[in-house]
N, C-alpha and C positions, 0 to 999 in steps of 0.2 A: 854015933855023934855027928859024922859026916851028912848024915840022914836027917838029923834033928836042925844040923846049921844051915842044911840046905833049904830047911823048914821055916827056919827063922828068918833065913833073909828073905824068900818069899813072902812071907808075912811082913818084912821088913817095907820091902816094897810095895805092896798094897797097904801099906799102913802111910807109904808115900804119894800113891794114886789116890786113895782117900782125903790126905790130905789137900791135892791138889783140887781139887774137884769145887769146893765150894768162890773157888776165885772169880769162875765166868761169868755168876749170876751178878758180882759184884759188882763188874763190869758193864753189863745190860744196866742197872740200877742208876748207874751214873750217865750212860750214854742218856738215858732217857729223862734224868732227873735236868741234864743240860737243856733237850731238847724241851722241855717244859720251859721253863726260864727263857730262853730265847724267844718261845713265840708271846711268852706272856709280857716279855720289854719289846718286840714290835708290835703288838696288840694296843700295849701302853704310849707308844709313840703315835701311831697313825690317830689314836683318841683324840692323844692332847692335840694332832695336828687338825685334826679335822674341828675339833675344838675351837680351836685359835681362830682359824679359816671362816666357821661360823660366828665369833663374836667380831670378826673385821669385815661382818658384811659382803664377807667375798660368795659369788655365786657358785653351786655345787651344784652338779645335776643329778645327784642323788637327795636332794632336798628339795622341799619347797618352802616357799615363805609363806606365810598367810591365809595355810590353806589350800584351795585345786589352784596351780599354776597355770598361766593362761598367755597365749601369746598376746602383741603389744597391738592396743586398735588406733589405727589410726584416721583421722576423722580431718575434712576440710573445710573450712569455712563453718565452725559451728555454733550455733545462736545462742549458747551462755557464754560466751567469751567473742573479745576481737579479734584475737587469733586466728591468722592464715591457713596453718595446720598446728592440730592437735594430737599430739601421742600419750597413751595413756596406756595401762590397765581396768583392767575389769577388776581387778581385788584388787587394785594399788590405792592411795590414796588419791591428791589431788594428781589431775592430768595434767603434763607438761607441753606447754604453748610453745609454738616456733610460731614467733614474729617475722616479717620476710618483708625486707622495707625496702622501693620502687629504688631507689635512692641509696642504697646502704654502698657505703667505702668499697676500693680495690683493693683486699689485702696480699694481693699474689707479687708486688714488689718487697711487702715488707717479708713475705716467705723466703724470695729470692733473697733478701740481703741476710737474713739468717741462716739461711741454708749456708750460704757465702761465707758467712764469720766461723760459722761451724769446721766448714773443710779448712779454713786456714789454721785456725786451734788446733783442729784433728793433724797437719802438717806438722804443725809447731812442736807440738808432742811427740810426734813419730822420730822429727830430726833430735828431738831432746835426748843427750847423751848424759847417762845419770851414772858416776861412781857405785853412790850407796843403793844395794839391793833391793832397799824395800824404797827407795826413790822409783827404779823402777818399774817395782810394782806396781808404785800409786800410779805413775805415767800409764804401765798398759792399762791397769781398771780405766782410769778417765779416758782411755783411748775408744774402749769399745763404748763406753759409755756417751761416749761424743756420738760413734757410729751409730748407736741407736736413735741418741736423737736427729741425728739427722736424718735418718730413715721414718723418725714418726713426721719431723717439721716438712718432707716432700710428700709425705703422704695427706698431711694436714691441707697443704697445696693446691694436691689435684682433687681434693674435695673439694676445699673450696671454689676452685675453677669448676667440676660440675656444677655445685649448688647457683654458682652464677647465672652457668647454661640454664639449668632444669628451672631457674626463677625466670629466666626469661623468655623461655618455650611456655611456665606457666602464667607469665602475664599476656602472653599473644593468644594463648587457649582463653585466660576469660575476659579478656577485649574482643577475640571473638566471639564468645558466648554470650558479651553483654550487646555489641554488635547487633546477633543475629534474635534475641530478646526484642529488642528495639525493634527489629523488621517484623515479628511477630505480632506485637503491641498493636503495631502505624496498621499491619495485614486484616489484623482482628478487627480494630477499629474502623480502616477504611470497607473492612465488609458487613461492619454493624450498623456504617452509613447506609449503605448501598439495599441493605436490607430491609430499613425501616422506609427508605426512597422508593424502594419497591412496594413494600405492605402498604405505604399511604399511597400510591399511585392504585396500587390491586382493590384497596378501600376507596378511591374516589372510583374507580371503573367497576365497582360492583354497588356501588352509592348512584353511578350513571345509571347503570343494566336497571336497575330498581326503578328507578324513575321513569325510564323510556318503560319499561313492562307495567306499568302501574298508569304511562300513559296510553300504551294499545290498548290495556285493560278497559280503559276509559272509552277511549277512540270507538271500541267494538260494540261495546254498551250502547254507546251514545249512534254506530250504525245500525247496532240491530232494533234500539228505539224508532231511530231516524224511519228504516225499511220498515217498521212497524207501523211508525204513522206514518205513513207514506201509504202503505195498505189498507191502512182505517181510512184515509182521507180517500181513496180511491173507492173504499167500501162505501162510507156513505155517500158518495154522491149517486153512484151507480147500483146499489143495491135494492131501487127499484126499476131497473132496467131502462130501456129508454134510451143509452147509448150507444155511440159507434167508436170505433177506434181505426186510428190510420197510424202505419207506421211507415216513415222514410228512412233511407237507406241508403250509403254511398260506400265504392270501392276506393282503391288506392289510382284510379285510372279518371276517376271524377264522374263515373260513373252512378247514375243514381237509378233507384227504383222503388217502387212502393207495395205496400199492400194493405188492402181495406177491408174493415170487419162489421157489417150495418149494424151487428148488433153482439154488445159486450154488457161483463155485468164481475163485479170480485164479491163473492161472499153471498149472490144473492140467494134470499128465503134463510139466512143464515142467523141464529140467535146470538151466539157468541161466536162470531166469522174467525179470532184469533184461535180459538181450540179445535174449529173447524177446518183452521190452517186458509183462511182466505180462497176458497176453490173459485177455480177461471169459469166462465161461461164467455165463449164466443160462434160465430156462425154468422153465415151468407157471405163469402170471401167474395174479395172483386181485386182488381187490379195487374202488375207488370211483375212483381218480384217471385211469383208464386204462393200459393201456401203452403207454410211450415207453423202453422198455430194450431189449427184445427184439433190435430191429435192430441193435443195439451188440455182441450177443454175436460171440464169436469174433473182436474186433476188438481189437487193442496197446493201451496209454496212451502217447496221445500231449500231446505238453506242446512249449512255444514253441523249445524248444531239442533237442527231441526227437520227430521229425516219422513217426508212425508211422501217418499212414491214409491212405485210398486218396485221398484229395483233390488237381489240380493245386496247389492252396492250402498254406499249412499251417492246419488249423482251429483250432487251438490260439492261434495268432496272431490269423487272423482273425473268432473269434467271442470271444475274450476267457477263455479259459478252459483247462480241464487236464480232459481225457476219452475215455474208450475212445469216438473218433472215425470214422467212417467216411465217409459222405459227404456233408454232414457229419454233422448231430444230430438227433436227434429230443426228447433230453434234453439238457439243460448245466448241471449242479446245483452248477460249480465256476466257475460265469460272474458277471460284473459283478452288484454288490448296488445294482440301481437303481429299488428302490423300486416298484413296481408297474408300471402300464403304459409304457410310454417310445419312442420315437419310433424308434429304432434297430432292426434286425431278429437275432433271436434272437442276443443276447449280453448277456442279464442270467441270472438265475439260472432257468433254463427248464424246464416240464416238458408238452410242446405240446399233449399228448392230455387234459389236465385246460385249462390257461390260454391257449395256445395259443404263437406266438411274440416276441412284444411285451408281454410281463410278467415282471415278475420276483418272484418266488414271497418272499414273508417271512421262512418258516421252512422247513426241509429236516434232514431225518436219518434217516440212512441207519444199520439198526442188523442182527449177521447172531446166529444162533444155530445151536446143533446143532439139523438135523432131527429131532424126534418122531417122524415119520413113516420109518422106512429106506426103504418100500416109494417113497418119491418122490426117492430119489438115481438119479440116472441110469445107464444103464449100466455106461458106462466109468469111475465110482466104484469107487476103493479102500475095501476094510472095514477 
């Protein structure tokens, strides 16, 4: 029996651990069924707060309004509006204008005298000695609440006092800018005078250049006709022989001499003496200067544009002159007028056998006549 009850109450006992056993899950059931509830009434509060927050307009920076949010532009002086400066969005609606007037009031006294009323209230308050509790309650709320605004009403202050400065830093910026516009303007202008003062001066001196080149043009024409007939007239008088030539001659010292030719002739036995180029005939020298002709006879006139001697050169060009040339000169009686002796070699008015080649002779002239003498025409003279 001792055996059996010993039986029993162990059984008794696990029939009381049994028992006990299903209470801890119970436990967890409810720890857990709270902790649900709680997070689903703060889930439900932050909603409806965040809720509220967004129908009162208030900004969230886990939201955006309208779409990509976008920082604020701000724009000066811009041409659909009179507005100073413009602040706006890019997805806002309309932009908001600041007006900024030359002239606008000092409001920084009527800050000071509110700032002023403020701390006296905010005193008034402090020293208020209230019985009833919730008296002063209401005293500390309006106390801090005084302290705040007067921390917004000093703050409203010294903006304003910037905005003052920074309008009047930005009215000297574009008085300068409008200033330095104006120097621009007067710059441009005074250099668009100066420009066209020039271009009409540059077009009268190229209207000049034209006219003076248009008159050597003329000028050269009208010598080379001149030397032309000047040649023909020499041609035909002499182109049947028959004359003599004498030429005088003076230095810078007043010195004079001559030289004589019995018998001269331009072109003669010549059909067209101009394509012929005028060829010289002279012979039987007499006189004081020497001869410097002789060697020229039977030789073209040659002239700068008209190259008729035997020279790689043209001698016309390179001695300065217009003369029955050969190789080149002995004479150059149509050479540079430079004055006496001169540094340059045989291109002034030359006649080599008298001065030599480095002087230029004074005076010169060349003058012809009929022969006196028939018996001194040359052969091949026409009667």
């Amino acid at each position: 029996m001792m055996l059996n009850d010993r039986w029993t109450i162990m059984n008794n006992s696990n029939s009381e651990l049994d028992s006990k056993h299903p209470n801890k899950p119970k436990k967890c059931c409810r720890f857990l069924l709270w902790t649900a509830v709680v997070v689903i009434g703060m889930g439900t509060v932050i909603m409806a707060t965040v809720t509220i927050l967004y129908l009162t307009q208030y900004p969230l920076p886990f939201i955006s309004r309208g779409g990509i949010s976008s920082s604020p532009v701000i724009l000066t002086n811009p041409k659909e509006s009179g507005a100073l400066v413009t602040v706006s969005r890019v997805t806002a609606g309309e932009p908001i204008n600041i007006f900024l007037d030359a002239n606008c009031p000092d409001f920084s006294e009527n800050f000071l005298r509110w700032e002023a009323l403020q701390s006296s209230l905010l005193r008034t308050l402090t020293n208020h000695n209230a019985d009833d509790w919730q008296e002063r309650g209401l005293a500390q709320k309006l106390t801090e609440d005084l302290k705040v605004l007067i921390g917004h009403a000093h703050n409203l202050r010294l903006e304003a006092d910037s905005l003052k400065r920074g309008q009047g830093v930005l009215e000297q910026r574009l008085d300068g800018l409008q200033s330095e516009q104006n120097r621009i303007i007067q710059v441009m202008s005074d250099s668009h005078s100066r420009v066209l003062k020039v271009a009409a001066g540059f077009s009268d001196s190229l209207l000049n250049l034209q006219r003076e080149t248009d008159s050597l043009r003329t000028l050269k024409s009208e010598m080379h006709r001149d030397g032309n007939r000047g040649l023909q007239r020499i041609y035909s008088l002499t182109k049947s022989g028959g004359y003599e030539l004498r030429i005088d001659m003076a230095d810078f010292d007043n010195t004079t001499a001559f030289a004589h030719y019995a018998d001269f002739s331009v072109g003669r036995d010549s059909v067209n003496p101009e394509e012929d180029g005028y060829p010289l005939t002279v012979d039987q020298y007499s006189g004081s200067a020497g001869d410097s002709l002789l060697k020229h006879s039977g030789m073209r006139f040659t002239t700068k544009d008209r190259d008729h001697d035997q020279s790689e050169n043209n001698c016309a060009a390179y001695y300065q002159g217009a003369w029955w040339y050969r190789n080149c000169h002995t004479s150059n009686l149509n050479g540079q007028y430079l004055r006496g002796g001169h540094a340059s070699y045989a291109d002034g008015v030359e006649w080599s056998s008298w001065t030599g080649w480095q002087y230029s002779l004074r005076f010169t002239e060349m003058k012809i006549r009929p022969n006196p003498k028939p018996e001194f025409r040359s052969p091949g003279s026409r009667s």
